[in-house]
C-alpha positions in Angstrom: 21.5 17.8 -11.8 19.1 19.8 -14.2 19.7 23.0 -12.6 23.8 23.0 -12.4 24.7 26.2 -14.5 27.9 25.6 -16.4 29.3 28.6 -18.4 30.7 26.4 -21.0 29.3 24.0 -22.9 30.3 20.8 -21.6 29.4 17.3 -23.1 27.0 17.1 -19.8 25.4 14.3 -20.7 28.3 11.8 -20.2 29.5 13.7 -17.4 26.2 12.9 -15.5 25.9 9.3 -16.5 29.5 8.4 -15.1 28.3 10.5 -12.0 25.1 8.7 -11.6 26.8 5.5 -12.5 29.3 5.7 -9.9 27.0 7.2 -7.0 25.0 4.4 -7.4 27.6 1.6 -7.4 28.9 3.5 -4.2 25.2 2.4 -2.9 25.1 -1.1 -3.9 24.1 -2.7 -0.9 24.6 -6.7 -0.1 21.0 -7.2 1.5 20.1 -10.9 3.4 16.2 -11.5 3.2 15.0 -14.0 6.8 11.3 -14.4 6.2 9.5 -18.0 7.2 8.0 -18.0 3.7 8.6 -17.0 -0.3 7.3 -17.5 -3.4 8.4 -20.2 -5.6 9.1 -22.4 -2.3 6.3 -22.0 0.2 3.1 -19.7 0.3 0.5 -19.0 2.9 -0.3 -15.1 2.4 1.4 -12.2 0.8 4.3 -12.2 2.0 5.3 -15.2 0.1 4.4 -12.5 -2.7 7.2 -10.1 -1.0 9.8 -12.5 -0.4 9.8 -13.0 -3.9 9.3 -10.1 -6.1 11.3 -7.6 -4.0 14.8 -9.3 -4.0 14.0 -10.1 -7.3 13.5 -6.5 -8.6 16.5 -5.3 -5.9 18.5 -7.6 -8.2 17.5 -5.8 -11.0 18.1 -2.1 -9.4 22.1 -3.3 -9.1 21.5 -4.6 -5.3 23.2 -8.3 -4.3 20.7 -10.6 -2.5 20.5 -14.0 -1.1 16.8 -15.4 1.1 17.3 -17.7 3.9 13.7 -20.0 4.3 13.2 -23.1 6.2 12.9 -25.9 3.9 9.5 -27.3 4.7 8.2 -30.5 3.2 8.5 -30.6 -0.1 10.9 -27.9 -0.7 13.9 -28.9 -3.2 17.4 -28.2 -2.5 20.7 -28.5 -4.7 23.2 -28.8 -2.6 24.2 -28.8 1.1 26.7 -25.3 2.3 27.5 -26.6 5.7 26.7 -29.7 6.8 26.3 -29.0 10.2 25.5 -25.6 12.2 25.9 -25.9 16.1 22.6 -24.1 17.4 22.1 -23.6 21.3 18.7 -24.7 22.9 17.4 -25.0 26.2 20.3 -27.4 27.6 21.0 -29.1 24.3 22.6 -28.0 20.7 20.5 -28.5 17.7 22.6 -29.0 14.3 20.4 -27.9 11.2 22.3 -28.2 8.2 22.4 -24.9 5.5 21.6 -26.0 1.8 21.5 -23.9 -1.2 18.9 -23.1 -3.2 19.2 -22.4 -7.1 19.9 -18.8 -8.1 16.8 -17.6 -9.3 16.3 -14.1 -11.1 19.5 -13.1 -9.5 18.8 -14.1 -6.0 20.6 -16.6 -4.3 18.1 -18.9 -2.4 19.4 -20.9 1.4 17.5 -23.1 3.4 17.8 -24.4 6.9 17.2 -27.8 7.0 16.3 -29.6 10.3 13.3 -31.9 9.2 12.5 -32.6 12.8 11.6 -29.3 13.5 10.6 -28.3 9.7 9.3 -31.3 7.4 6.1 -31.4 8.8 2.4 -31.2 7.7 1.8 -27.7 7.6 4.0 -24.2 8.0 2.7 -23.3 11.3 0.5 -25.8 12.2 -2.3 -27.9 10.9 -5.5 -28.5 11.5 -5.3 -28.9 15.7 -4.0 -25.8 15.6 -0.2 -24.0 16.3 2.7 -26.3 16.4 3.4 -26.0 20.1 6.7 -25.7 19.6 6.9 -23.2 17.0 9.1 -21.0 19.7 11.9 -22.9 19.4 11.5 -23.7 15.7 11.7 -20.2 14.6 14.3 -19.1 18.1 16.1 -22.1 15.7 16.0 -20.7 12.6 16.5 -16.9 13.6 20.1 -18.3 15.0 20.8 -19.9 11.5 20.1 -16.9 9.8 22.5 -15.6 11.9 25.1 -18.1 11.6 24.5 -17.8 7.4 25.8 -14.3 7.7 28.7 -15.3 9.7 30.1 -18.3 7.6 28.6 -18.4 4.7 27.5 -15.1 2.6 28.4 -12.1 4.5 25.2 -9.2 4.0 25.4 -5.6 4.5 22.0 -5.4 5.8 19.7 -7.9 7.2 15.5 -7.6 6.6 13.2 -9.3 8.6 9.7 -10.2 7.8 7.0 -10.7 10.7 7.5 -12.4 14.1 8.8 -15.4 12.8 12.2 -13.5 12.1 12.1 -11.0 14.9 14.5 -12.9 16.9 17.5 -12.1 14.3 17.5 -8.1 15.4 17.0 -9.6 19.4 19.8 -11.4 19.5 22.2 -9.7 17.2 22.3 -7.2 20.1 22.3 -9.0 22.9 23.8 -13.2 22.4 25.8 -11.9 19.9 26.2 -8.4 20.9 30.0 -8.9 21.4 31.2 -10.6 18.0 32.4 -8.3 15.5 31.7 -10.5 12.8 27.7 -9.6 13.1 26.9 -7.2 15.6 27.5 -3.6 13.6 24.9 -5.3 11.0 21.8 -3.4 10.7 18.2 -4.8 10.9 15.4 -3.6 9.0 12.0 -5.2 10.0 8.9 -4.9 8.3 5.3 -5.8 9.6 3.3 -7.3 6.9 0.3 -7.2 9.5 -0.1 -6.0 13.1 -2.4 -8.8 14.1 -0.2 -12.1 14.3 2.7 -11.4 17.4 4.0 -14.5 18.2 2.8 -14.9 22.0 4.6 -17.4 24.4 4.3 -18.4 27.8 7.5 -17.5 30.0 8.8 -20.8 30.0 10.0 -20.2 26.2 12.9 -18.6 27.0 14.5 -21.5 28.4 13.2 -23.6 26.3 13.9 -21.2 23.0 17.1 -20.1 24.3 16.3 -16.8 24.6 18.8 -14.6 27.1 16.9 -14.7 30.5 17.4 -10.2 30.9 15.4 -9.8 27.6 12.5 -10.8 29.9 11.5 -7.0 30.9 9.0 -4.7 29.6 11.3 -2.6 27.7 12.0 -5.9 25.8 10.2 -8.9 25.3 7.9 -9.1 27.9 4.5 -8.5 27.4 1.2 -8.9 29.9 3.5 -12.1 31.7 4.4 -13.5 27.9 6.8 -13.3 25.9 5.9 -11.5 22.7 8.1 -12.1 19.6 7.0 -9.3 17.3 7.9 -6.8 20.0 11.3 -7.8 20.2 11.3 -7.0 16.4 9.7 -3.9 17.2 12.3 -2.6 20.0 15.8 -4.1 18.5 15.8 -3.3 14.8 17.2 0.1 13.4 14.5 0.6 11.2 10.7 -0.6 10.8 8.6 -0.6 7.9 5.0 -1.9 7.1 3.1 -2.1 3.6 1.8 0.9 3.1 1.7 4.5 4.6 -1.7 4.7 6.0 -0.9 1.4 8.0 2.3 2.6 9.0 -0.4 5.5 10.8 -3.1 3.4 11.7 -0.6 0.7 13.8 0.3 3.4 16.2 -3.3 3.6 17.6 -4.8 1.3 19.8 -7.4 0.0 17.3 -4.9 -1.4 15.0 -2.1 -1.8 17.5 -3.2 -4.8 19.1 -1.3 -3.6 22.8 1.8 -3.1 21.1 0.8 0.7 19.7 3.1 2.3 22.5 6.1 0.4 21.1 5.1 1.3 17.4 4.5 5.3 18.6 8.3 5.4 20.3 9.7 3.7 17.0 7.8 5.9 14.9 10.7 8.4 13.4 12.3 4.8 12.7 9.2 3.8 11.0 8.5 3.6 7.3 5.4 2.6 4.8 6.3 0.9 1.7 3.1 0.2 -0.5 4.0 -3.5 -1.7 4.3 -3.5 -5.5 2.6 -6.3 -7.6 3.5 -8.5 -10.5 2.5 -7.0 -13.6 4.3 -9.9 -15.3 1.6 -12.3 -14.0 -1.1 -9.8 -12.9 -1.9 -7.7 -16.5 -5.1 -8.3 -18.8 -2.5 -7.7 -21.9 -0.2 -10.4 -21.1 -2.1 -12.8 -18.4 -2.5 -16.7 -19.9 -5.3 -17.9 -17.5 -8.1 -15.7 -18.8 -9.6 -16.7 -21.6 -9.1 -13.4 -23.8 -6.4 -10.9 -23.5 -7.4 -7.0 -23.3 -5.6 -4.1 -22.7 -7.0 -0.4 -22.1 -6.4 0.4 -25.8 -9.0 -2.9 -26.7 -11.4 -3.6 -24.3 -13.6 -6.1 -26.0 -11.7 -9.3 -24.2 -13.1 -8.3 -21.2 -16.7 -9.1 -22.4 -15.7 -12.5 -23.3 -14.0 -12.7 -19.8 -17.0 -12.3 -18.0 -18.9 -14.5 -20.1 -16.5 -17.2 -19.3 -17.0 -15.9 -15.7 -20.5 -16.2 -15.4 -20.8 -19.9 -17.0 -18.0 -21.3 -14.7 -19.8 -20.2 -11.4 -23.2 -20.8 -12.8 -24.5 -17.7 -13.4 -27.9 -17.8 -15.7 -27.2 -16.6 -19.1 -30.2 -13.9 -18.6 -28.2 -11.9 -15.9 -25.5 -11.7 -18.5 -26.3 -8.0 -18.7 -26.0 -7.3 -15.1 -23.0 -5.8 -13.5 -21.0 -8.9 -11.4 -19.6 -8.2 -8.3 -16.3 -10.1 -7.2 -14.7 -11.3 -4.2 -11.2 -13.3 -3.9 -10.0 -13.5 0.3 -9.5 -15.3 3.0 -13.2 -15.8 4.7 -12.1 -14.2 8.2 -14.1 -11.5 10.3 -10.9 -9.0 9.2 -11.8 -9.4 5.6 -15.0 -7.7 6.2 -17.3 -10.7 5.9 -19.8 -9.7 9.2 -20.6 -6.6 6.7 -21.7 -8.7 4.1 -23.2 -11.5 5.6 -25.9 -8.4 8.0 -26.3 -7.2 4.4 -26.6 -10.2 2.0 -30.2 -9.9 1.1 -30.2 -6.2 0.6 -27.2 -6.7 -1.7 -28.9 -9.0 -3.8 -32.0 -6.9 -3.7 -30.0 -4.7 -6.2 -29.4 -5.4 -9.6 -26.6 -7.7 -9.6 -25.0 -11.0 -10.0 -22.3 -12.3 -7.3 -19.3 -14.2 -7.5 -17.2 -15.7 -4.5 -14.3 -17.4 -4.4 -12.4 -18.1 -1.3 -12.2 -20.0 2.0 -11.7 -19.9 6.0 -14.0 -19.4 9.1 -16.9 -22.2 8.5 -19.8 -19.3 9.1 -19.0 -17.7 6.3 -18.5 -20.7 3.6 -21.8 -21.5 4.7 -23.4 -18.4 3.8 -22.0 -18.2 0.9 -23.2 -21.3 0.1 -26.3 -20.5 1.4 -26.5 -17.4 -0.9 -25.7 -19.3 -4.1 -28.8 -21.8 -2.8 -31.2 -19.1 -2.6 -30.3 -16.8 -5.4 -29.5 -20.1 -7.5 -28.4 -18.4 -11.0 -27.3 -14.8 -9.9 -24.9 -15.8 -7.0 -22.1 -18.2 -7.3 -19.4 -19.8 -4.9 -16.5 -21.7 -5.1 -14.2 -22.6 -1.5 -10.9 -23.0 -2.5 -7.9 -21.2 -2.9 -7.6 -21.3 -6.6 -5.1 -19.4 -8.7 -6.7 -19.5 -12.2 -9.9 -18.9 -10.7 -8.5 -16.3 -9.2 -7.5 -14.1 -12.5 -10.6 -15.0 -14.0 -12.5 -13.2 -11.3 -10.4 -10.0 -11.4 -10.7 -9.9 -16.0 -14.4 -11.5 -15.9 -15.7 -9.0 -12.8 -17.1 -5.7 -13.7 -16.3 -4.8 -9.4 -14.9 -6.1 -7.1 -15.8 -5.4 -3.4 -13.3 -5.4 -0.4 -14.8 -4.3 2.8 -11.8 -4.9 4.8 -11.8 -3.7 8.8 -7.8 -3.5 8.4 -6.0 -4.5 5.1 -2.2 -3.2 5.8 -1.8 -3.3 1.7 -3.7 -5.5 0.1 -3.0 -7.0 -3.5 -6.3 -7.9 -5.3 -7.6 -3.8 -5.2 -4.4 -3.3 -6.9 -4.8 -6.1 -9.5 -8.8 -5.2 -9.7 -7.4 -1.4 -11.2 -5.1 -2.6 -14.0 -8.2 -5.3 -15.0 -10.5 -2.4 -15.3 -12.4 -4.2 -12.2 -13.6 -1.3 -10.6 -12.9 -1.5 -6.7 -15.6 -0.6 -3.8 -13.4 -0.6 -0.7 -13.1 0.5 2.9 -10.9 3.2 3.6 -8.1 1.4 5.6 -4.5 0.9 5.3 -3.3 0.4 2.0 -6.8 0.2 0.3 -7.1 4.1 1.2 -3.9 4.3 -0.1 -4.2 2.8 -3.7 -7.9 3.8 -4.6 -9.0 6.9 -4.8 -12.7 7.9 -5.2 -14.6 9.0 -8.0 -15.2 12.7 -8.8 -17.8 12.7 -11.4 -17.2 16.6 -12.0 -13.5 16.0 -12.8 -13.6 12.9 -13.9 -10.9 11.4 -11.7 -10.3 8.4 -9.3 -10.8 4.9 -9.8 -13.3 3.4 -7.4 -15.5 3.7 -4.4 -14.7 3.8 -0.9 -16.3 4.2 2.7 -15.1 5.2 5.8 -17.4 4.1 8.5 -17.1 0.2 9.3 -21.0 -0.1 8.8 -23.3 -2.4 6.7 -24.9 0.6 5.6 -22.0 2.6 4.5 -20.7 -0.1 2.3 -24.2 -0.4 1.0 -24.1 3.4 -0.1 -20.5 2.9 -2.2 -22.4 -0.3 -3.9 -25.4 1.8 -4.4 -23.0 4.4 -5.5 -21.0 2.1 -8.0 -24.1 0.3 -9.7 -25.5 4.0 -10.2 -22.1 5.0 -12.4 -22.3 1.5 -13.6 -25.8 2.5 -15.5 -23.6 5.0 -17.8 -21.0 3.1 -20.3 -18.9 6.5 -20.9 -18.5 6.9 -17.3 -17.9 3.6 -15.9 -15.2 3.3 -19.4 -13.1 6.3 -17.7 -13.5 5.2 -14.1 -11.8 1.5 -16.0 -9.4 3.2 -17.6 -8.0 5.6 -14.6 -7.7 2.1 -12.9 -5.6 0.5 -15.8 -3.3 3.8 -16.2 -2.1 3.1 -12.6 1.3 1.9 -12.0 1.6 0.0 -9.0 4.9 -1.9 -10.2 7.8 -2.9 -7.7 10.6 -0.8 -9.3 9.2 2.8 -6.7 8.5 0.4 -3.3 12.4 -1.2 -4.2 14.1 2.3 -4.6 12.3 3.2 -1.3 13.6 0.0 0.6 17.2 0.8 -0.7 16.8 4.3 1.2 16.0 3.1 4.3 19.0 -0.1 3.6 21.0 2.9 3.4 19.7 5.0 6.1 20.0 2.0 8.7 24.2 1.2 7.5 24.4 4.8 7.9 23.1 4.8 11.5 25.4 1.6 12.0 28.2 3.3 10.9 28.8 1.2 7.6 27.3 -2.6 9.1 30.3 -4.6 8.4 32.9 -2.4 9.1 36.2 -4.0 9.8 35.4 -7.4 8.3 35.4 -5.4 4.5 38.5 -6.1 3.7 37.9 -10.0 4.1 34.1 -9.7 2.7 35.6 -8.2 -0.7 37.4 -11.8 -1.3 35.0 -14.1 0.2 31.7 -12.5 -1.4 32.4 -12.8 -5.1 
C-alpha cells in the first residue's frame, strides 16, 4: 500500500484502514481444532502447549475457533450439546455424548465423552504400556469430531494434530465423501513429531471401522499394518510441522521413520510453522515462580536466581562462582542423553556445576543420580516433571544444554534466550532454527551449536561456551541477543491463517452451499 502514487492528496490513511479492515474480515476464517490433548484440560508434551495458545492467539487475530478433546478423567464439563451421537464400530454403534466446555480466551472448548473408552488411568496408556484398544478409541473420536462439525458448530477449516486425529481427513473423503454437509471441508494436518505413527495390525479396520479399500499402499497400509499417521499424511489438503528445518529433515530417511516417500510427494503441500511460546508465562520480567524478576534492562535478579538455584539442588556454596549448566527434558535416547551419559566425566572435568531436572528411560535417572553421588555438591538431580522447578532452571542457569538427535521445535531453547540462559544445542529441527551461533567478530548470535551427533562435538560447543563464559562483556551481549528475540505466537498464527486460506481456496470455499444456513446457525 506504501508505494500507490496518488496525484492528489487524499486522506490515505483512513482509506487504507477501511481497506485493511475489510480485506481482513473477508478472511476471517471459522477454524475447528481435533487434537487428543490441550492445555488447561490435559497435557503430556507440547502439543498440549499448541492446542492452547494458538486458538487462543487466532482468537485474538479476528479468527472464530472451537477445540474438540476427549474428556479424560478428570476433565470438567459444563454442559452436555447432544446427548447422544450414533458412532459406527465393527458390528455395533457406540453413542459418546458431546459436552461443552467453557469459553476460554475466546475459544469455545467440546468434549467427547464416552468414559468407557476415555475415563481411564492414563491418555494413552499406563504403565503396561498402550491401551490396546486405542484404534478404536481415537477411529471413535475422529468420527465425533466429525459429527461436531455436522450438528453442532459448523467450521470452515478443520486442523488436525498427530495420528491421534488423522482419521478426520481419511474419512471425510472416503465414509463421508458423499455428504455435502462435510466433504468440501478442508483438512490441515500438522506433525508435531515424525516418530509416533499410530501402527495397527490389519484386523483394526474391522474392528475401528475403517473402510476395508483404504487398506492399499497408496492409503493406509503400511509393511502389512495399518499406519494412522499416513492416512493423515495422504488425505489432508495441507501438512505442516513445527518448524522449517523439520519440515526438510522429515522428507529423508533418517527422520522419516518409512514414511519419508509420503512426506517428499506431499512436499509442495507442506509447510513449517516454528511454534510460538508464551511470553505471558515464560518472561524473566513478568514470571512469578522465580524468586526475582529481571529483565534485559536489569540484570541483577538473575544473580539471585541462580543462588536460589544452586541451594535448591544442593549445589555447595563455593561453586557459586561457577558457570551452571541446565537441563529440563524427557530422559529418552532422542533427547540426546547417550551423548551425555559417554561424556559425563569429561563434562564435569570442566569447570562447572550441573543441574538436571527431568524423568523417563530408567538408565538415564540412574546416571543422573549417579552423577549427583559422585560429584556430591557440583551436580544436582531432581526426577520429576516439575513446573516451578522448571522456570527456576531456565532464570537461575547461566546455559542450558540440549543435545537433541531430532527436536522438530523444541520450547525450553526458546525460553532459555528470553532468560538470558545461553543455549548449547545440536543443529536439528527447530533448535537450528531458533539459535544461531556466536560470531565473536560481529558480535551476533545467541548460543552454541554442533552439527555432528558426537560426544565430542558437543564437548567442543561446551568447551566453546565456558570459554566466552570467562569474559562478562561478552557473555552480557551473547544474553542480551537472546532476550531481544521474539519468538511470540502472533508470526506462527498469521502463517497458519495463510495456509487456512490456501487449503479453502483449493476446496473451493469448504462449506460452500451450506453458507447460507451456517450464517444463522453459527452466531
Amino acid at each position: 500500500m506504501h508505494h500507490a502514487i496518488h496525484p492528489v492528496h487524499v486522506p490515505k490513511k483512513r482509506k487504507t484502514r477501511r481497506a485493511s479492515q475489510e480485506s481482513s474480515e473477508q478472511k476471517k476464517v471459522k477454524i475447528l481444532f481435533v487434537a487428543s490433548e490441550g492445555l488447561p484440560f490435559s497435557k503430556t508434551g507440547g502439543l498440549a502447549d499448541v492446542v492452547e495458545a494458538l486458538p487462543r492467539t487466532l482468537v485474538a487475530q479476528g479468527h472464530e475457533v472451537a477445540v474438540v478433546l476427549p474428556r479424560y478423567r478428570g476433565t470438567k464439563a459444563s454442559a452436555v450439546v447432544m446427548p447422544s451421537l450414533t458412532i459406527p464400530m465393527a458390528n455395533r454403534l457406540r453413542f459418546p455424548a458431546v459436552l461443552n466446555g467453557t469459553v476460554i480466551s475466546g475459544v469455545r472448548y467440546f468434549f467427547v465423552d464416552d468414559p468407557a473408552y476415555f475415563d481411564r488411568d492414563g491418555f494413552y496408556g499406563n504403565s503396561a504400556g498402550d491401551f490396546a484398544d486405542n484404534a478404536e478409541r481415537y477411529s471413535e473420536f475422529c468420527r465425533a469430531a466429525i459429527e461436531i462439525v455436522k450438528h453442532v458448530w459448523p467450521a470452515d477449516v478443520i486442523h488436525c494434530h498427530d495420528w491421534q486425529t488423522a482419521l478426520v481427513p481419511v474419512l471425510l473423503r472416503s465414509s463421508y465423501g458423499d455428504d455435502p454437509t462435510v466433504n468440501r471441508i478442508p483438512v490441515v494436518f500438522t506433525i508435531h513429531n515424525m516418530g509416533y505413527h499410530g501402527l495397527f495390525p490389519k484386523d483394526v479396520l474391522e474392528r475401528a471401522g475403517i473402510p476395508l479399500p483404504l487398506y492399499n499402499p497408496a492409503s493406509l497400509e503400511f509393511y502389512g499394518s495399518v499406519n494412522f499417521l499416513k492416512g493423515g499424511l495422504v488425505y489432508s489438503d495441507y501438512l505442516t510441522t513445527v518448524s522449517k528445518r523439520y519440515a526438510q529433515e522429515i522428507q529423508t530417511p533418517e527422520f522419516g521413520y518409512g514414511l519419508d516417500g509420503v512426506v517428499r510427494s506431499r512436499a509442495d503441500r507442506m509447510v513449517g510453522i516454528l511454534n510460538g511460546v508464551d511470553y505471558s508465562a515464560w518472561s524473566p520480567d513478568k514470571d512469578k515462580l522465580i524468586p526475582m524478576k529481571y529483565s534485559a534492562k536489569d540484570m541483577s535478579g538473575k544473580q539471585v536466581c541462580k543462588q536460589a538455584l544452586l541451594e535448591l539442588f544442593g549445589i555447595a556454596p563455593e561453586h557459586a562462582a561457577r558457570p551452571v549448566i541446565g537441563i529440563v527434558s524427557r530422559f529418552a535416547d532422542q533427547k540426546g542423553f547417550d551423548l551425555i551419559a559417554e561424556q559425563a566425566f569429561e563434562l564435569m572435568k570442566e569447570d562447572v556445576s550441573l543441574v538436571v531436572l527431568g524423568s523417563g528411560d530408567r538408565k538415564y535417572e540412574e546416571l543422573f543420580q549417579a552423577m549427583a553421588n559422585t560429584f556430591s555438591g557440583r551436580a544436582g538431580v531432581k526426577i520429576a516433571y516439575d513446573n516451578e522447578i522448571a522456570h527456576k532452571i531456565e532464570a537461575g542457569a547461566d546455559m542450558f544444554l540440549m543435545p537433541s538427535r531430532y527436536e522438530p521445535c523444541g520450547l525450553n531453547q526458546i525460553y532459555s534466550l528470553k532468560y538470558g540462559t545461553v543455549p548449547i544445542v545440536r543443529a536439528t529441527g527447530g533448535l537450528d532454527d531458533t539459535v544461531e551461533p556466536f560470531d565473536l567478530e560481529r558480535g551476533t548470535g545467541t548460543g552454541f551449536k554442533f552439527a555432528e551427533y558426537s560426544g565430542a562435538a558437543m564437548m567442543y560447543a561446551i568447551r566453546q561456551a565456558l570459554h566466552h563464559a570467562t569474559d562478562e562483556r561478552i557473555w552480557r551481549r551473547i544474553q542480551l541477543n537472546g532476550m531481544a528475540k521474539d519468538f511470540s505466537w502472533k508470526g506462527p498464527a498469521a502463517e497458519y491463517a495463510k495456509v487456512y486460506q490456501a487449503a479453502l481456496t483449493l476446496r473451493g470455499g469448504g462449506r460452500a452451499g451450506r453458507n447460507q444456513m451456517s450464517v444463522t446457525t453459527s452466531n
